[in-house]
Jmol script that loads the backbone (N, CA, C; Angstrom):
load data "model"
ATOM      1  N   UNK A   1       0.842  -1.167   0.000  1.00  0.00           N
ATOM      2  CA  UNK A   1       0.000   0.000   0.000  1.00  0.00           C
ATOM      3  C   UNK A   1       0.894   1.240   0.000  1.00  0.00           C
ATOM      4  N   UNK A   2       0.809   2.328  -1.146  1.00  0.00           N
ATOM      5  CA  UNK A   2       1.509   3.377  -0.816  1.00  0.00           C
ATOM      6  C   UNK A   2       0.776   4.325   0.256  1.00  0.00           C
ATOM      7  N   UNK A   3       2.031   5.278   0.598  1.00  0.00           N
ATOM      8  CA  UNK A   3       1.646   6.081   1.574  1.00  0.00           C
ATOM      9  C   UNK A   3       1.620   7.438   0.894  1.00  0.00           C
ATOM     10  N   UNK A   4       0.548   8.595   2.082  1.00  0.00           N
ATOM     11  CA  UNK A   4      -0.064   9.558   1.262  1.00  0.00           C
ATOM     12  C   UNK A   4       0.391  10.439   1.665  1.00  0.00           C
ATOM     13  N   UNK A   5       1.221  11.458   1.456  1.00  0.00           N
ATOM     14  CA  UNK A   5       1.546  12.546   2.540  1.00  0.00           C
ATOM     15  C   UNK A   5       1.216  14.063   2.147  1.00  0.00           C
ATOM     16  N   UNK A   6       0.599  14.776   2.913  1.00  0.00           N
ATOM     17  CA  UNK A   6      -0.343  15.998   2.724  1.00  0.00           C
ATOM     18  C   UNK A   6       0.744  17.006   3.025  1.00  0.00           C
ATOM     19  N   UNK A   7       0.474  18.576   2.302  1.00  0.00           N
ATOM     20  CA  UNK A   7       0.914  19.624   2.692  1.00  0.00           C
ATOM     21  C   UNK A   7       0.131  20.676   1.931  1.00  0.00           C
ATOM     22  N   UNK A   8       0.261  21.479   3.203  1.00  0.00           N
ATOM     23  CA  UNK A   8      -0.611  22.863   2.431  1.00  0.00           C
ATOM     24  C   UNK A   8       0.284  23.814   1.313  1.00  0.00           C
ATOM     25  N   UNK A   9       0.995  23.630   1.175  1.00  0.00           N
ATOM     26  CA  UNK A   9       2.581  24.565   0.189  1.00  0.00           C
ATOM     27  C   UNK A   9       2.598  23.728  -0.684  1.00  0.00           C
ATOM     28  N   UNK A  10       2.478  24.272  -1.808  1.00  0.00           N
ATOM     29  CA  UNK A  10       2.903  23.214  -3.032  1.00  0.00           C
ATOM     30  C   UNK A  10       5.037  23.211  -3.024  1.00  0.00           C
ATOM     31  N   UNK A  11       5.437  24.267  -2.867  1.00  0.00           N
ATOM     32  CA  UNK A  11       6.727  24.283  -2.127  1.00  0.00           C
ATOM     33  C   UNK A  11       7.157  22.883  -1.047  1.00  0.00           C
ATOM     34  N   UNK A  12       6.447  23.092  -0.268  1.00  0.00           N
ATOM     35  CA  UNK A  12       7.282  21.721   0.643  1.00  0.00           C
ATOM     36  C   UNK A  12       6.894  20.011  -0.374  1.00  0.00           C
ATOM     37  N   UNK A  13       5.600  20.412  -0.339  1.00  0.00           N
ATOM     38  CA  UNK A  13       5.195  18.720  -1.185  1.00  0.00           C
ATOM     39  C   UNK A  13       6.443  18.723  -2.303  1.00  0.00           C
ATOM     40  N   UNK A  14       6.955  19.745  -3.147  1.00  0.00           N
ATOM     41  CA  UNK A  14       7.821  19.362  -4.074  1.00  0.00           C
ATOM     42  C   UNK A  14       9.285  19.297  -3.570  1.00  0.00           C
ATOM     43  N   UNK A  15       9.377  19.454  -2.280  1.00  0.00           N
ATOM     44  CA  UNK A  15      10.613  19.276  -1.598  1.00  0.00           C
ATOM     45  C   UNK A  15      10.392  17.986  -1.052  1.00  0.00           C
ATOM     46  N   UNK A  16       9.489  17.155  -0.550  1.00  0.00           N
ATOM     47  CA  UNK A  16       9.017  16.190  -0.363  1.00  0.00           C
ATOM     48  C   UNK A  16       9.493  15.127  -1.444  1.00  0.00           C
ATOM     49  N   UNK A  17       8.649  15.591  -2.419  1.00  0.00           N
ATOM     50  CA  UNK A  17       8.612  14.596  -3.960  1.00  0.00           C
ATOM     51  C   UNK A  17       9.918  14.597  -3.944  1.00  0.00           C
ATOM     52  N   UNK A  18      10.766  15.726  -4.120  1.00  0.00           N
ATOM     53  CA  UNK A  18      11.972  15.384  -5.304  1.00  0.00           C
ATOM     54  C   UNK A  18      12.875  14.373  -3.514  1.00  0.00           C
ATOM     55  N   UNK A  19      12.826  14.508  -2.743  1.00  0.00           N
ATOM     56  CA  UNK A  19      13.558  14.061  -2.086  1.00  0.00           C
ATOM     57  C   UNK A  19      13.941  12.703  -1.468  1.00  0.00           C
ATOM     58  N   UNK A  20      12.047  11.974  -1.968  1.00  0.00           N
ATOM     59  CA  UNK A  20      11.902  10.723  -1.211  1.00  0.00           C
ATOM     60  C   UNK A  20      10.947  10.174  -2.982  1.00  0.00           C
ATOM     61  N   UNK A  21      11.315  10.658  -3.813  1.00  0.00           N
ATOM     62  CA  UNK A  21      10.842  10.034  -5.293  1.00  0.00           C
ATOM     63  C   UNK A  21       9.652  10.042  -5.452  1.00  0.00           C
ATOM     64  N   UNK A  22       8.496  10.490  -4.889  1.00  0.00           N
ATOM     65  CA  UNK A  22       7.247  10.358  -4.847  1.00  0.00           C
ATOM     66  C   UNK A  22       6.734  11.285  -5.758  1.00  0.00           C
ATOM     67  N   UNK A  23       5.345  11.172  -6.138  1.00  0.00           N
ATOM     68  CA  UNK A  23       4.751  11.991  -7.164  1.00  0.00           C
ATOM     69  C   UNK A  23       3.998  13.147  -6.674  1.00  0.00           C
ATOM     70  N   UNK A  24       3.720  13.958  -7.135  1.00  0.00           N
ATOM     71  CA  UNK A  24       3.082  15.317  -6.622  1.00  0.00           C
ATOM     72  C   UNK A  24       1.829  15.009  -7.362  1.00  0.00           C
ATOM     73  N   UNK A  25       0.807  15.489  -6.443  1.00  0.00           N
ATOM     74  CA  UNK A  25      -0.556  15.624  -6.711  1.00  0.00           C
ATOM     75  C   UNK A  25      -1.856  16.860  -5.758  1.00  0.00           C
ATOM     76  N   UNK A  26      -2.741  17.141  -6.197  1.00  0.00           N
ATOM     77  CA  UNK A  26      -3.677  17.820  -5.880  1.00  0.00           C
ATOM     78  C   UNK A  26      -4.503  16.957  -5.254  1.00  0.00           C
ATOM     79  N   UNK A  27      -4.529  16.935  -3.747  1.00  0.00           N
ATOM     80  CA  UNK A  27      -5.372  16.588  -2.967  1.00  0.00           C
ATOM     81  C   UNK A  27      -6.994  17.239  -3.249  1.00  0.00           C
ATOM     82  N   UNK A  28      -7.463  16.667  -2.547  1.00  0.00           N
ATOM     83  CA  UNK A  28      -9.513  17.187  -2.501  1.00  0.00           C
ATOM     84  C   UNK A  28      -9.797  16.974  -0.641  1.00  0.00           C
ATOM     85  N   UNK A  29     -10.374  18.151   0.004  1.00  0.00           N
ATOM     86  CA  UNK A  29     -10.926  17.602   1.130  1.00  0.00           C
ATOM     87  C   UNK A  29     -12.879  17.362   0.629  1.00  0.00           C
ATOM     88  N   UNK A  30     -13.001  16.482   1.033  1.00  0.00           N
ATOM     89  CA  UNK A  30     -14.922  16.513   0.721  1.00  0.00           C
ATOM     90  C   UNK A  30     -15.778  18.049   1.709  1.00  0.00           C
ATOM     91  N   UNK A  31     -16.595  18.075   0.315  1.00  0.00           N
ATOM     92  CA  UNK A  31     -17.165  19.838   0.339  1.00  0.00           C
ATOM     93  C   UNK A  31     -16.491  20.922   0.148  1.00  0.00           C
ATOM     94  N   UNK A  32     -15.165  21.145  -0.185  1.00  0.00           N
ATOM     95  CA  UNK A  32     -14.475  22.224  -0.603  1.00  0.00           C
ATOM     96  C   UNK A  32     -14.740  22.038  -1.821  1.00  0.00           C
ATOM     97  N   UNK A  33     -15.184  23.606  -2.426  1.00  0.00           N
ATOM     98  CA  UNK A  33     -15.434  24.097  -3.690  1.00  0.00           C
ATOM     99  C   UNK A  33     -14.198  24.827  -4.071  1.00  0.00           C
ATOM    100  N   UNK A  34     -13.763  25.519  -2.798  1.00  0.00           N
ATOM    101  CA  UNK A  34     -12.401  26.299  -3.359  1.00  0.00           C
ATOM    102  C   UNK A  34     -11.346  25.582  -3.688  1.00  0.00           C
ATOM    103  N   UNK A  35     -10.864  25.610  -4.926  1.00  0.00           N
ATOM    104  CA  UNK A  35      -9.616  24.853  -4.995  1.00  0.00           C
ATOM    105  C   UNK A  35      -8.202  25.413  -4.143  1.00  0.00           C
ATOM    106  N   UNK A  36      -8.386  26.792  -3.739  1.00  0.00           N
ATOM    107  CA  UNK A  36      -6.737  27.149  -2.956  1.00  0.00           C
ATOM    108  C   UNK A  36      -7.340  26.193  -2.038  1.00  0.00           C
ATOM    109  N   UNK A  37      -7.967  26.047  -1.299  1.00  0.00           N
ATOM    110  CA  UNK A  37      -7.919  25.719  -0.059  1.00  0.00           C
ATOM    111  C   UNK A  37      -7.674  23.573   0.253  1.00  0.00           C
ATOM    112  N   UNK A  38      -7.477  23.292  -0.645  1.00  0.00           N
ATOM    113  CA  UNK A  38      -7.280  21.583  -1.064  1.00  0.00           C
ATOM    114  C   UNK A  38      -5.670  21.764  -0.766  1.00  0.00           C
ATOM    115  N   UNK A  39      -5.030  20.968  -0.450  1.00  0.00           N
ATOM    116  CA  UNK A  39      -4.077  20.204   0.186  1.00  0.00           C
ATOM    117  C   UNK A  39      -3.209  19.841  -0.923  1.00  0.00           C
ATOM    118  N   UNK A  40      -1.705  19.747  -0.715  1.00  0.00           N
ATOM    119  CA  UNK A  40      -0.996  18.930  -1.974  1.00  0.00           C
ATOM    120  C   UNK A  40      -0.468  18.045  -1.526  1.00  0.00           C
ATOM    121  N   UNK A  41      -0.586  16.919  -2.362  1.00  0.00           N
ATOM    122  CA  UNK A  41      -0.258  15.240  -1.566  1.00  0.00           C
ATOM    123  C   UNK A  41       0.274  14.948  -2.097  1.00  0.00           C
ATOM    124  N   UNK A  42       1.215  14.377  -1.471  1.00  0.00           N
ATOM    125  CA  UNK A  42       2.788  13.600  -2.132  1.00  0.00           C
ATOM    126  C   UNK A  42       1.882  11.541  -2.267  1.00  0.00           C
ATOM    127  N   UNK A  43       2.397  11.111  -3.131  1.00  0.00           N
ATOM    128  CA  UNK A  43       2.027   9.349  -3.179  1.00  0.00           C
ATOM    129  C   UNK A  43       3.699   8.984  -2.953  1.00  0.00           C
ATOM    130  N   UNK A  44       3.659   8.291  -2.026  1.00  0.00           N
ATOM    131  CA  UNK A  44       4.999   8.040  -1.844  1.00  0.00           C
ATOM    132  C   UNK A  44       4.950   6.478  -1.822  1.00  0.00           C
ATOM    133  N   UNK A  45       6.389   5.194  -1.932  1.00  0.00           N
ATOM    134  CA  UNK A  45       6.195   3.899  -2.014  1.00  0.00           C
ATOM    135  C   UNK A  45       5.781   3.056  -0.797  1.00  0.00           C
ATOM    136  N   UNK A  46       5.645   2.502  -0.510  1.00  0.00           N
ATOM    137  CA  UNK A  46       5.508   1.647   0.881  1.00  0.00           C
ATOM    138  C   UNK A  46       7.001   1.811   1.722  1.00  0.00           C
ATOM    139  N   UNK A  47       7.785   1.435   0.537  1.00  0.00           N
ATOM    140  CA  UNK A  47       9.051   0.990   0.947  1.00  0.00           C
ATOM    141  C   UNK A  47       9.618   2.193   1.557  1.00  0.00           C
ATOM    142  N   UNK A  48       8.985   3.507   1.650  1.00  0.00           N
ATOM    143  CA  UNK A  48       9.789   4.887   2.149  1.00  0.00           C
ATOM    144  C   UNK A  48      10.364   4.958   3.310  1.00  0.00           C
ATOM    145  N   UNK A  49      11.333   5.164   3.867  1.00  0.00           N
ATOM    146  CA  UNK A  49      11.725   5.158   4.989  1.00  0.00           C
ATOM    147  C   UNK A  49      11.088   6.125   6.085  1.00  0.00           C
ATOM    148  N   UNK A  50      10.267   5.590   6.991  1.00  0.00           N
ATOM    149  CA  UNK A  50       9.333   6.359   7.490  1.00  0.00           C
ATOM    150  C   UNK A  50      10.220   7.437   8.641  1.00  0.00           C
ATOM    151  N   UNK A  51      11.749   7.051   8.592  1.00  0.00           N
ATOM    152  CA  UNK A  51      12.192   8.021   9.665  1.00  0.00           C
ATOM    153  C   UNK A  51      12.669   9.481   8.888  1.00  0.00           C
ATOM    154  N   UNK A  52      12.652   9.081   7.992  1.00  0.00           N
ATOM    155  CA  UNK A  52      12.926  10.385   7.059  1.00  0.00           C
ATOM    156  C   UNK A  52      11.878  11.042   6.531  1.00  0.00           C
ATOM    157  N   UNK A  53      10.827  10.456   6.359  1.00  0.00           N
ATOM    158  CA  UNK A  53       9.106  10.997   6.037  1.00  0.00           C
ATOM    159  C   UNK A  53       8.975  12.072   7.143  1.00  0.00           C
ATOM    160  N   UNK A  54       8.797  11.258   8.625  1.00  0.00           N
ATOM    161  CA  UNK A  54       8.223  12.261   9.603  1.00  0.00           C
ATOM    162  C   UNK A  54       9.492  13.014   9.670  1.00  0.00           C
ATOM    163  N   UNK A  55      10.624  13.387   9.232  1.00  0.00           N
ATOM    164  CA  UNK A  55      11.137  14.765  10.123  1.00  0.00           C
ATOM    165  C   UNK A  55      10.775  15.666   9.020  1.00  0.00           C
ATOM    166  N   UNK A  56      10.769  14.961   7.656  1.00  0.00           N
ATOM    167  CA  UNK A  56      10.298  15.993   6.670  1.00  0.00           C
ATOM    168  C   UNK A  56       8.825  16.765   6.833  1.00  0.00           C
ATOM    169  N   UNK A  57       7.845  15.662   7.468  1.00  0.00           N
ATOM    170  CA  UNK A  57       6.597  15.834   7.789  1.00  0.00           C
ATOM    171  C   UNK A  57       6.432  16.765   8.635  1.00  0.00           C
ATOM    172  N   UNK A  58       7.587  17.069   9.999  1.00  0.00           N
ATOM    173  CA  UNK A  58       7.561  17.923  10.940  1.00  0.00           C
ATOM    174  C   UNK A  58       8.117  19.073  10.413  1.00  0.00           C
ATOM    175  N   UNK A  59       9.214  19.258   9.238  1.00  0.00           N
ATOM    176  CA  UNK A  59      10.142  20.259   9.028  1.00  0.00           C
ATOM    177  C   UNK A  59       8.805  21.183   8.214  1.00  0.00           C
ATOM    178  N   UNK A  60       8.490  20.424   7.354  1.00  0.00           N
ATOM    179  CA  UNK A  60       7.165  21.174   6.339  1.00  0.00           C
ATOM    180  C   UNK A  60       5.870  21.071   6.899  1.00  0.00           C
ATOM    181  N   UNK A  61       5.117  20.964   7.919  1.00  0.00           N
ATOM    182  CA  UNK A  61       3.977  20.604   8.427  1.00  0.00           C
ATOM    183  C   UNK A  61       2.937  20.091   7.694  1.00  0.00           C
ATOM    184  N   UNK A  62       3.562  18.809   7.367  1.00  0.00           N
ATOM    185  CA  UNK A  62       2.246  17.778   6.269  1.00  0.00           C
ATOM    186  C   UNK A  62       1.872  16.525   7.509  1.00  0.00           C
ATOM    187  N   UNK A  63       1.117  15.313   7.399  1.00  0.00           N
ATOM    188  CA  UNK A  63       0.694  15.088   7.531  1.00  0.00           C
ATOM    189  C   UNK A  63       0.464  13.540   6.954  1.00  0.00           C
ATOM    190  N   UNK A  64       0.291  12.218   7.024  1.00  0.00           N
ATOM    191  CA  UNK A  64       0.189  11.080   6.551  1.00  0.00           C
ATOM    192  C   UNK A  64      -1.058  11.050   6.502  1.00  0.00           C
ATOM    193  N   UNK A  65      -2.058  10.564   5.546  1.00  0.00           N
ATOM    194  CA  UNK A  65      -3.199  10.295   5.588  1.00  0.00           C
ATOM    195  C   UNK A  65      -3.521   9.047   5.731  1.00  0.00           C
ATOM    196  N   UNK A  66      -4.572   8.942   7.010  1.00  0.00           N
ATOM    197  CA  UNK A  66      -4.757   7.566   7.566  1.00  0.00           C
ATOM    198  C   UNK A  66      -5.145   6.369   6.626  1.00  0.00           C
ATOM    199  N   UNK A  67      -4.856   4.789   6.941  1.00  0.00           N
ATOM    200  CA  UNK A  67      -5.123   3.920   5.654  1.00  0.00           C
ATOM    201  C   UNK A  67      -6.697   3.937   6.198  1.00  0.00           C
ATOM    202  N   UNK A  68      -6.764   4.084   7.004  1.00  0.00           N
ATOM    203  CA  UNK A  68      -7.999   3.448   8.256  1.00  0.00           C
ATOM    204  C   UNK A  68      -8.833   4.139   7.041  1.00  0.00           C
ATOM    205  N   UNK A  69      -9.142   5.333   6.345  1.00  0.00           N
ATOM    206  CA  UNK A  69     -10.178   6.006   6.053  1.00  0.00           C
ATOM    207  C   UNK A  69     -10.613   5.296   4.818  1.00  0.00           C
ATOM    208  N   UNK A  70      -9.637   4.589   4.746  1.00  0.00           N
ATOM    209  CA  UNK A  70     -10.319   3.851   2.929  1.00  0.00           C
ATOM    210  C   UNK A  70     -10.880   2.565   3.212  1.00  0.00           C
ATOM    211  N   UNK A  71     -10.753   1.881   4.467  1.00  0.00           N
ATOM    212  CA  UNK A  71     -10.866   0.434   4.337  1.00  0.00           C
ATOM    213  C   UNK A  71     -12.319   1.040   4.773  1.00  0.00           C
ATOM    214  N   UNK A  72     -13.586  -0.217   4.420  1.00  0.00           N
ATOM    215  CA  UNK A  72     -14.510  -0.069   4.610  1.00  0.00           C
ATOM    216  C   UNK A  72     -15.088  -0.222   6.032  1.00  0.00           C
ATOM    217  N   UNK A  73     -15.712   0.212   6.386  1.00  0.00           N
ATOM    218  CA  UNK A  73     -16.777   0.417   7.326  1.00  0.00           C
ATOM    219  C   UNK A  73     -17.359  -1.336   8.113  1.00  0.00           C
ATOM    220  N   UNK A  74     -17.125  -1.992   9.102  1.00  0.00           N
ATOM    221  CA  UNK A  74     -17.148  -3.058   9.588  1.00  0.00           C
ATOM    222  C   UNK A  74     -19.065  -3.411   9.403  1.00  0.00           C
ATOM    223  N   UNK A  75     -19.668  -4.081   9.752  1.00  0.00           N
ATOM    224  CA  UNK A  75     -21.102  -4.360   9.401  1.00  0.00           C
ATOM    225  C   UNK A  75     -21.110  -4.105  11.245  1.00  0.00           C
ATOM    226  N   UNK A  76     -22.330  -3.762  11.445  1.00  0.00           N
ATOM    227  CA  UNK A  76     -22.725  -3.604  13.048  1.00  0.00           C
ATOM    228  C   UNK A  76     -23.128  -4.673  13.355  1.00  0.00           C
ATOM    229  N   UNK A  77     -23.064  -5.049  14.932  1.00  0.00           N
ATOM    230  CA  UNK A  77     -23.613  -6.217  15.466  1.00  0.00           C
ATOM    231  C   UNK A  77     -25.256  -6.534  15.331  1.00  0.00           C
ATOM    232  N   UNK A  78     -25.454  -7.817  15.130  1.00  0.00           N
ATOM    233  CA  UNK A  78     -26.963  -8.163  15.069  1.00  0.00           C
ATOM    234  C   UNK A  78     -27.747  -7.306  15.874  1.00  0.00           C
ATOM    235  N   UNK A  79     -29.167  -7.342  15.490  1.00  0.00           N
ATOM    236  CA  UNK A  79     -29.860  -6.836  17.157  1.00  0.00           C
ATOM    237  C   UNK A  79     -30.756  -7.865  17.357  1.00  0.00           C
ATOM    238  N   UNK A  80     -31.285  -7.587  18.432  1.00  0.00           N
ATOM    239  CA  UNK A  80     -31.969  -9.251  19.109  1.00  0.00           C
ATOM    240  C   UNK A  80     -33.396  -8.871  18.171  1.00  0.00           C
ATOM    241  N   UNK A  81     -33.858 -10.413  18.785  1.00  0.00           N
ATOM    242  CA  UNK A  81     -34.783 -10.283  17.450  1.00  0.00           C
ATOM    243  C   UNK A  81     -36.335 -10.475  18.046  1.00  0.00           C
ATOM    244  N   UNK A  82     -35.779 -10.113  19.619  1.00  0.00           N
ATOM    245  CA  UNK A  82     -37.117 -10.149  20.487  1.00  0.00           C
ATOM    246  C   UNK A  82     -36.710  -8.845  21.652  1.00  0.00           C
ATOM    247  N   UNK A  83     -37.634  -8.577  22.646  1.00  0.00           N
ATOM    248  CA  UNK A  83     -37.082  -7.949  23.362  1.00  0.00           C
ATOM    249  C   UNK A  83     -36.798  -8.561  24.367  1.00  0.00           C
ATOM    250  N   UNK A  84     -35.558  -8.402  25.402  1.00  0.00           N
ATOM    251  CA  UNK A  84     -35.477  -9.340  26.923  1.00  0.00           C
ATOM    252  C   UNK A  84     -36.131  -9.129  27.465  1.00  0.00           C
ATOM    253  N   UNK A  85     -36.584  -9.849  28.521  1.00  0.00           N
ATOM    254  CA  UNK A  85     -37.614 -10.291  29.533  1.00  0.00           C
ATOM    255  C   UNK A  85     -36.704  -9.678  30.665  1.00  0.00           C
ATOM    256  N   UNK A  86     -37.303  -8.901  31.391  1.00  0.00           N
ATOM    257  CA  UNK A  86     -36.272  -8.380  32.655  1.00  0.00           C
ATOM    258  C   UNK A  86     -36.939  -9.550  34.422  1.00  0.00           C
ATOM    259  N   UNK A  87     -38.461  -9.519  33.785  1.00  0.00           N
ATOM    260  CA  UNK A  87     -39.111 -10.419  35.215  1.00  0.00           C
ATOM    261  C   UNK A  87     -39.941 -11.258  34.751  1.00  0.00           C
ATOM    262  N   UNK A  88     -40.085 -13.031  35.173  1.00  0.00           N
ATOM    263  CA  UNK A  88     -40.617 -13.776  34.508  1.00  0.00           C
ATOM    264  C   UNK A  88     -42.203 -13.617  35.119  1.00  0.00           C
ATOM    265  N   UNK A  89     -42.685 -13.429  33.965  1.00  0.00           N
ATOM    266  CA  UNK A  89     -44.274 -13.430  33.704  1.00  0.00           C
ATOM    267  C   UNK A  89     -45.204 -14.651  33.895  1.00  0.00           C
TER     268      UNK A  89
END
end "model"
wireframe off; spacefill off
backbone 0.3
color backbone group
């Protein structure tokens, strides 16, 4: 799975890219119409060395975007299919 890394500066994301080989791209947050206000995201390999990601991440204030947000949504637990009895009748 590649990793996603956010910055508001198209400046740092391309200090990002050229440094750790990754591609530059135009992020989207959902409901922004304004395009200044969208994010620039680096796609970087799996294989990136994550100790060099975060100081870059801290030096430029970007951000990893969680995997958690893409995997789907778990199914909820059953619900009973009667109601419990709290006192026998």
């Amino acid at each position: 799975m590649d990793l996603v890394a956010c910055f508001f500066e198209r400046e740092d994301a391309e200090h990002v890219a050229d440094a750790l080989d990754g591609t530059l791209r135009r992020g989207h947050f959902q409901g922004e119409d304004d395009d200044e206000d969208h994010p620039w995201t680096v796609l970087l390999p799996a294989t990136t060395d994550l100790t060099v990601l975060d100081g870059l991440l801290t030096q430029y204030e970007g951000w990893l975007e969680s995997p958690a947000a893409d995997q789907p949504v778990p199914e909820p637990a059953p619900l009973p299919s009667a109601p419990k009895r709290l006192k026998n009748s």
